[in-house]
C-alpha positions as a printed NumPy array, in Angstrom:
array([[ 19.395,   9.607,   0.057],
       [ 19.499,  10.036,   3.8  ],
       [ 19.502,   6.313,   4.463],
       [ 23.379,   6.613,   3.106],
       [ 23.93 ,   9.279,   5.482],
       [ 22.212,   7.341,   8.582],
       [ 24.76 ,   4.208,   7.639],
       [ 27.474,   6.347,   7.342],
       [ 26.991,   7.79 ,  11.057],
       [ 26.353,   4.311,  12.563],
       [ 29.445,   3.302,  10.478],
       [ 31.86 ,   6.633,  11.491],
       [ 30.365,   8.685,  14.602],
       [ 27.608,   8.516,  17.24 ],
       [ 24.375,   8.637,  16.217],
       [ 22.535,  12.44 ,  17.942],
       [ 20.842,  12.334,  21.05 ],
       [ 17.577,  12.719,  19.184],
       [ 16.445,  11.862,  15.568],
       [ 13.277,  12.243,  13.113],
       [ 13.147,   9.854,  10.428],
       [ 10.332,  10.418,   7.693],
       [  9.797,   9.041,   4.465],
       [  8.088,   6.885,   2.181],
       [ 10.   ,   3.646,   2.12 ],
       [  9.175,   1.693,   5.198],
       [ 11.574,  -1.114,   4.875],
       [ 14.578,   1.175,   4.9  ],
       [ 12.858,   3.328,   7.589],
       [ 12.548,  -0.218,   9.757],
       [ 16.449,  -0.646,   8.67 ],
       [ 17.45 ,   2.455,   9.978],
       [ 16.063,   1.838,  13.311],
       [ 17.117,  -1.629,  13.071],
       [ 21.204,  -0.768,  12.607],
       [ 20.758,   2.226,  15.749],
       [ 19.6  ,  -0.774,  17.637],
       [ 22.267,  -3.082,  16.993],
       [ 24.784,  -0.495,  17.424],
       [ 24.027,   0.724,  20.843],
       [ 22.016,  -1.716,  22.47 ],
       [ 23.002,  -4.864,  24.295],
       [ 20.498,  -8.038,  23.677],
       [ 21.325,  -9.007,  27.101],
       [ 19.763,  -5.78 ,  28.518],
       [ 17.227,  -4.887,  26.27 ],
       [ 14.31 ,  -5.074,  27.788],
       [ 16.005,  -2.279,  30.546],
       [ 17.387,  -0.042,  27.879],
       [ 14.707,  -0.455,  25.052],
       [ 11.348,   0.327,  24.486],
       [  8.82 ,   1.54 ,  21.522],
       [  5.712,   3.601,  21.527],
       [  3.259,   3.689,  19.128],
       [  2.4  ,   7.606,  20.282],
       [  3.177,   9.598,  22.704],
       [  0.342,  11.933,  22.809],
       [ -1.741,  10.179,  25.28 ],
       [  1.347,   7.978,  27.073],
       [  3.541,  10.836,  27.608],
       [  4.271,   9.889,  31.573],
       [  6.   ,   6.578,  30.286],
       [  7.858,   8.348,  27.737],
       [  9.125,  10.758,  29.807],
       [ 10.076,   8.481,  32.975],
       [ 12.305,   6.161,  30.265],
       [ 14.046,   8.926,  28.538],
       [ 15.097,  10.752,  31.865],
       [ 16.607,   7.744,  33.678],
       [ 19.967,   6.357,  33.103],
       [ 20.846,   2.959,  31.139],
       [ 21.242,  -0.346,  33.288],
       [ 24.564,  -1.288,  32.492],
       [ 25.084,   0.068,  29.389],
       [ 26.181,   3.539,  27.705],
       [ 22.926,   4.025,  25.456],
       [ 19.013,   3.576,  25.946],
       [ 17.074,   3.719,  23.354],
       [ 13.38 ,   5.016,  22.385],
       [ 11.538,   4.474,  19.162],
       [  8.186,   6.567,  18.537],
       [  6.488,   4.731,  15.883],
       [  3.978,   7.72 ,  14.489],
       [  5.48 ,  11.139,  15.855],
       [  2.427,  12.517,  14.632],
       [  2.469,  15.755,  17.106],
       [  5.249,  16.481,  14.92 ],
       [  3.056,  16.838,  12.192],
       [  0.428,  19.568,  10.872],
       [ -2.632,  17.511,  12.195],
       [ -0.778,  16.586,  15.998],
       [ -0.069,  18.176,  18.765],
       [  1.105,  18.002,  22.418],
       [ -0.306,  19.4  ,  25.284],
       [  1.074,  22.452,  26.715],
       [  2.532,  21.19 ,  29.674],
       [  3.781,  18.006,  27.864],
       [  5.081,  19.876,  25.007],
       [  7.331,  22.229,  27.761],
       [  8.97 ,  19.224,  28.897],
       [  9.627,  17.923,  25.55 ],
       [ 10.952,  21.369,  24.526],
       [ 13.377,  20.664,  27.886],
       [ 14.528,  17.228,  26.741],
       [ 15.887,  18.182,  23.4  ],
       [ 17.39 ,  21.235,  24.793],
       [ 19.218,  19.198,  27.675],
       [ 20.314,  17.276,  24.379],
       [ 21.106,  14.09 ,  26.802],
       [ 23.33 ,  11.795,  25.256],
       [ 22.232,   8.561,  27.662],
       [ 18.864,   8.131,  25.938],
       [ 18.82 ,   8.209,  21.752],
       [ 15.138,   9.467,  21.146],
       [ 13.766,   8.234,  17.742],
       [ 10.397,   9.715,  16.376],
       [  9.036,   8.083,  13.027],
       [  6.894,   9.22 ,  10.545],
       [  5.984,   7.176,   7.672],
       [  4.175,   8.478,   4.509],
       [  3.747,  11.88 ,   6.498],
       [  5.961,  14.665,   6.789],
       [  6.864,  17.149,  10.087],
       [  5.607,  20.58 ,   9.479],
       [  8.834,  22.458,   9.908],
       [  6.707,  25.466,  10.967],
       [  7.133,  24.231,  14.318],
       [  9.659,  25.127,  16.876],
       [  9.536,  21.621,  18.072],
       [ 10.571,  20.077,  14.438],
       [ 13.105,  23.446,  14.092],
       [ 14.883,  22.077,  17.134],
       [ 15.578,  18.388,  15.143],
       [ 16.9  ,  20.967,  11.969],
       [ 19.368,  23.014,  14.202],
       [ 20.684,  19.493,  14.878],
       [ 21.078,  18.515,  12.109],
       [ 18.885,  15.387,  13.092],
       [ 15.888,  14.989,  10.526],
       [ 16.641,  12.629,   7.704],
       [ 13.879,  11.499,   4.826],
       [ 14.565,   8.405,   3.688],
       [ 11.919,   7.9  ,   0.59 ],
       [ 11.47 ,   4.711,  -2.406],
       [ 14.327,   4.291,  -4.631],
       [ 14.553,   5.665,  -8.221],
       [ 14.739,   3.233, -10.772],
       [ 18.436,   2.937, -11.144],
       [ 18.947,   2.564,  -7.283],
       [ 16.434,  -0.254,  -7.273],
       [ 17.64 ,  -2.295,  -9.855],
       [ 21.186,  -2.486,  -8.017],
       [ 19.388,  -2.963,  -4.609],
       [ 17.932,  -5.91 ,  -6.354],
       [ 20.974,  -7.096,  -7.887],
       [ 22.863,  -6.65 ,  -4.443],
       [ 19.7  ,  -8.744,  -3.243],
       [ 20.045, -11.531,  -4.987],
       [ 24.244, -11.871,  -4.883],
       [ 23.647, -11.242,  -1.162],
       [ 21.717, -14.895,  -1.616],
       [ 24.407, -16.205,  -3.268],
       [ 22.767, -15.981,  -6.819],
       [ 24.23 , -13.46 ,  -9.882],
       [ 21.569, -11.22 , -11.914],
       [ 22.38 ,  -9.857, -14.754],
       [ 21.365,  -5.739, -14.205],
       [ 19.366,  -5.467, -17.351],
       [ 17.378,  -8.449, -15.755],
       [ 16.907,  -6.492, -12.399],
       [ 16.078,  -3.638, -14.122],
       [ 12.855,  -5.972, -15.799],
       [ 11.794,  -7.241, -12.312],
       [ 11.995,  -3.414, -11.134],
       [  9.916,  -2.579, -13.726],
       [  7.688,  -5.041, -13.772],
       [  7.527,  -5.449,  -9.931],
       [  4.722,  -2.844,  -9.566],
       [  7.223,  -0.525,  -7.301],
       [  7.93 ,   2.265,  -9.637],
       [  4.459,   3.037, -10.837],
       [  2.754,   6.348,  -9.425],
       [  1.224,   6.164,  -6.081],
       [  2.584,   2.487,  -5.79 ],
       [  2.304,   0.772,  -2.232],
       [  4.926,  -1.743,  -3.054],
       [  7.556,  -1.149,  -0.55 ],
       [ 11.005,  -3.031,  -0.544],
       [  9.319,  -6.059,   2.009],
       [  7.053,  -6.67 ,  -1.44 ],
       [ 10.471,  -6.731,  -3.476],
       [ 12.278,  -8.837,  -0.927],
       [  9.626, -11.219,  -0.752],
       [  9.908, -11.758,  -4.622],
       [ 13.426, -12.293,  -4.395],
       [ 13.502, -14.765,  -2.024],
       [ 11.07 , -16.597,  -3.413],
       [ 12.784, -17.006,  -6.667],
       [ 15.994, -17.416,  -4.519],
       [ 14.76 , -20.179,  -2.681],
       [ 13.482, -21.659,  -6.221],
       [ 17.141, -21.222,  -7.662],
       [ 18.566, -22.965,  -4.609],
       [ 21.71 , -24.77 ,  -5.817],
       [ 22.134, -23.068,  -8.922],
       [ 24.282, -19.715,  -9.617],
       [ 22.472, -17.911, -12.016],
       [ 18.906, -16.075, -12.048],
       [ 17.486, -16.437, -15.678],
       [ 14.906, -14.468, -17.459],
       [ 12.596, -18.057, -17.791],
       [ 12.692, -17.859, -13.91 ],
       [ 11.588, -14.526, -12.868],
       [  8.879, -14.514, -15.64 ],
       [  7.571, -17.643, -14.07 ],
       [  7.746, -16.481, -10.676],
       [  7.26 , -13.149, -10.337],
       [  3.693, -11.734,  -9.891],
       [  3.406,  -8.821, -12.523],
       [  1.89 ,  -5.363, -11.489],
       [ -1.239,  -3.999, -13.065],
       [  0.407,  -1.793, -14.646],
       [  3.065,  -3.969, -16.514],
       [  0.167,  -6.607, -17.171],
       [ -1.827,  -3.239, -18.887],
       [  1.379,  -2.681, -20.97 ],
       [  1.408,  -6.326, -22.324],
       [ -2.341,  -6.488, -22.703],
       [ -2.207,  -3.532, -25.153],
       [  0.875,  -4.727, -27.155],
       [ -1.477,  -7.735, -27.307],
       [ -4.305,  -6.042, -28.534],
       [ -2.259,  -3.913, -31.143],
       [ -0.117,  -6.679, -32.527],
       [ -3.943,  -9.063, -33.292],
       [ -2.35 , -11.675, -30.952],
       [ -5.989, -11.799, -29.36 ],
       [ -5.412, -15.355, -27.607],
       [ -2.397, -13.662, -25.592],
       [ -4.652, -10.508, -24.498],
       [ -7.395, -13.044, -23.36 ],
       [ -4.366, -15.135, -21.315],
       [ -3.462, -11.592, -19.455],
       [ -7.059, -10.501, -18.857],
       [ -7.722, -13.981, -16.86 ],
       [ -4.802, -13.588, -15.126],
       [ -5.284, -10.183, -14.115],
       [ -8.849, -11.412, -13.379],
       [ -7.352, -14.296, -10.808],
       [ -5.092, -12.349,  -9.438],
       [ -8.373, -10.139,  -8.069],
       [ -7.883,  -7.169, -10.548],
       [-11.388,  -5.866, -10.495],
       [-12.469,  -5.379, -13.946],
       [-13.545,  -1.911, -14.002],
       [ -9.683,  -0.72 , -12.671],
       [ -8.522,  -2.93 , -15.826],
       [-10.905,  -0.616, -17.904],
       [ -9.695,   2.322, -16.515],
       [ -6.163,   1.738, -16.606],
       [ -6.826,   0.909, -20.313],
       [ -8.222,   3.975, -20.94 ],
       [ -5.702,   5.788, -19.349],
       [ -3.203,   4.437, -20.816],
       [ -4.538,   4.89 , -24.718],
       [ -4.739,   8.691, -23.264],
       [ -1.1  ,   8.538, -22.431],
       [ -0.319,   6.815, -25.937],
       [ -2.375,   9.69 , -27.456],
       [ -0.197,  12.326, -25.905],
       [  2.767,  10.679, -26.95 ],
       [  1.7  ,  10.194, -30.655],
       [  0.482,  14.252, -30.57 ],
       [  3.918,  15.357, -28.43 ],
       [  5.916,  12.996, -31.629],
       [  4.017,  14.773, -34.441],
       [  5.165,  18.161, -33.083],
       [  8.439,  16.968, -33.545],
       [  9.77 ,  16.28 , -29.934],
       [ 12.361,  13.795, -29.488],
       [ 12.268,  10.77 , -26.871],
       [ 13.98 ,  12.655, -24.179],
       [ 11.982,  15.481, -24.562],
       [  8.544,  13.692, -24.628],
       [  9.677,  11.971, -21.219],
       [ 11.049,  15.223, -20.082],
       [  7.121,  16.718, -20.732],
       [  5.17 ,  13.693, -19.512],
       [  7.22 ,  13.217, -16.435],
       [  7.531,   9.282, -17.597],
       [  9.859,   6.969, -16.205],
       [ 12.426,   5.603, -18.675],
       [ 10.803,   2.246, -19.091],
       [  7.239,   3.483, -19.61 ],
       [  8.416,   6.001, -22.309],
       [ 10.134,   2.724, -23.899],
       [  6.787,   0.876, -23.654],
       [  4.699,   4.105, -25.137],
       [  7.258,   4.665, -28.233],
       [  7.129,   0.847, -29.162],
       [  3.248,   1.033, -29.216],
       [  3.086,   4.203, -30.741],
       [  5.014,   2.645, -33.746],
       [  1.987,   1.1  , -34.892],
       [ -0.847,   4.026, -34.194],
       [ -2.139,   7.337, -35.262],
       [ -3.78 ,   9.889, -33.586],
       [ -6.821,   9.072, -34.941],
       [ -6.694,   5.434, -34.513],
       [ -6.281,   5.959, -30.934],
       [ -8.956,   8.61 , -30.484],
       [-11.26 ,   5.907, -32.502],
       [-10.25 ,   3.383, -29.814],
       [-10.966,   5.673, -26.976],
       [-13.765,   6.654, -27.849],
       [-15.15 ,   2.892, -28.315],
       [-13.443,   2.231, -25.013],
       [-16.049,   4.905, -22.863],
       [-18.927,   3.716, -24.542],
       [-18.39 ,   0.121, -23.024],
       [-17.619,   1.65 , -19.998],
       [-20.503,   3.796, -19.96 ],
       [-22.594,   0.865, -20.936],
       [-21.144,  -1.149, -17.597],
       [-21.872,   1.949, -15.068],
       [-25.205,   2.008, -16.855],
       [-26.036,  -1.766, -16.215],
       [-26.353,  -2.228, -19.922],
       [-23.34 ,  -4.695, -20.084],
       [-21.682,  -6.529, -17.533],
       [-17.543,  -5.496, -16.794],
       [-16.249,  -9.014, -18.113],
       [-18.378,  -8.463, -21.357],
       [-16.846,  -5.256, -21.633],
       [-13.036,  -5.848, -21.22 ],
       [-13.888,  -8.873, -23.861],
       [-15.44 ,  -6.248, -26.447],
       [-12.472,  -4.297, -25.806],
       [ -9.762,  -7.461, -26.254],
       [-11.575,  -9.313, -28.805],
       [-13.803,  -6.452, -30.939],
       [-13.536,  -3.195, -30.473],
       [ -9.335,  -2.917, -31.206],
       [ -7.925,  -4.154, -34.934]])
């Protein structure tokens, strides 16, 4: 990921005279910008030889007066443009504005380190302007972690608070932590936060223990959907009622707990069809595009249903929901049909 490559130039060489960072992952975007800072400037000077804009568009002037004067006292200045959107599809400079742009990356000045940011967006490298940052070798997208890379990150995490995890545990609290799931918007502050809050509760101890993080750490929807249903199939209707009200206090709203349910019987229906045609594990993740611990979760269920079965259950499942958008039934009536009746 390009994060590695940004360390390794803070770590080894100079950082280029101008950089685009996009991306996904905001902490490690903020980190980035964070380590260029420390490197080059001086805390002593920094309100000479720092400054940040939120855009540029409309405050070009300022921009362009602090990136064409020299540092006070120092070798580097540094500028961070929070959302380069003109950099983007959607953005644009004026034409005038946009000439003497073109004129400060070409000068490629090495007193002033020019950083443009773009989170969740990406440049449109259609334009000469973002062409210039690729001839430089200067655009780096630093996106969310796979599941193997987060699990050490938390790991590293925890040891870096003086605490060991086990990895198969910090694989769980990935997993579970909401971070992985499609279209997530838990970022690594969300999965910091956890940590140190169990850190702080493990203060004086040396160990993090499963007991702990399942006390501690608030479950996504997603992981709490998983459990519901293995609730639901295995009878254990007093555990699925336990999940649903905490789901429910932790301001789920009941009709996304419906529709997660049903989309997740739909995914346990494709699985169940993809196993009957005789594909393996690897291949059914392979097809379905499922993260390793989501094809665990769907083969364990799938143990215990049958195609029809599920269809049975699906169908059930968009009559009560039907029945809510109607007004016929209210949502919490619903999601109990569906934990206490409706599923055998």
């Amino acid at each position: 990921m390009s994060y590695k490559i940004i360390s390794d130039i803070l770590k080894k060489s100079r950082v280029p005279s101008f950089v685009l960072i996009f991306g996904t992952e905001d902490y490690l975007i903020d980190d980035a910008v964070k380590n260029i800072k420390k490197k080059y400037i001086d805390e002593n000077y920094e309100s000479m030889n720092y400054i940040e804009f939120e855009k540029i568009e409309n405050n070009f002037v300022d921009f362009y007066e602090f990136v064409t004067t020299y540092p006070f006292i120092s070798e580097k200045k540094l500028c961070v443009i929070k959302e380069a959107i003109f950099l983007t599809s959607t953005g644009s400079l004026n034409k005038n504005d946009e000439e003497k742009f073109n004129k400060i990356l070409d000068e490629g000045s090495d007193s002033c380190i020019k950083v443009f940011l773009l989170k969740d967006k990406k440049p449109d490298s259609r334009k000469k302007i973002v062409k210039k940052f690729k001839d430089n070798n200067a655009i780096f997208e630093i996106n969310k972690l796979n599941e193997s890379e987060l699990s050490k990150y938390i790991a590293d995490r925890f040891k870096s608070n003086n605490l060991n995890i086990n990895l198969h545990l910090a694989n769980y609290i990935a997993n579970n932590s909401g971070y992985l799931e499609y279209e997530s918007t838990v970022n690594l502050y969300h999965i910091n936060n956890e940590i140190d809050k169990i850190s702080s509760f493990k203060t004086g101890y040396k160990d993090v223990l499963m007991e702990d993080v399942d006390s501690l750490l608030i479950k996504s929807s997603e992981s709490n959907i998983f459990k519901l249903i293995d609730n639901i199939c295995d009878g254990n209707k007093e555990q699925a009622f336990g999940i649903l009200d905490d789901m429910l206090l932790n301001n789920t709203p009941e009709q996304v707990i419906i529709h997660m349910l049903v989309r997740q019987y739909r995914m346990l229906y494709q699985y169940v069809i993809l196993s009957n045609k005789g594909y393996n594990f690897n291949e059914i993740m392979s097809k379905m595009k499922l993260k390793n611990f989501v094809a665990n979760k769907l083969s364990k269920q799938a143990r215990s249903l049958n195609s029809e079965k599920i269809e049975y259950y699906l169908e059930k499942m968009l009559e009560i929901d039907k029945k809510i958008k109607t007004g016929e039934i209210e949502s919490r009536i619903g999601l109990e049909l569906i934990t206490n009746g409706i599923i055998k």
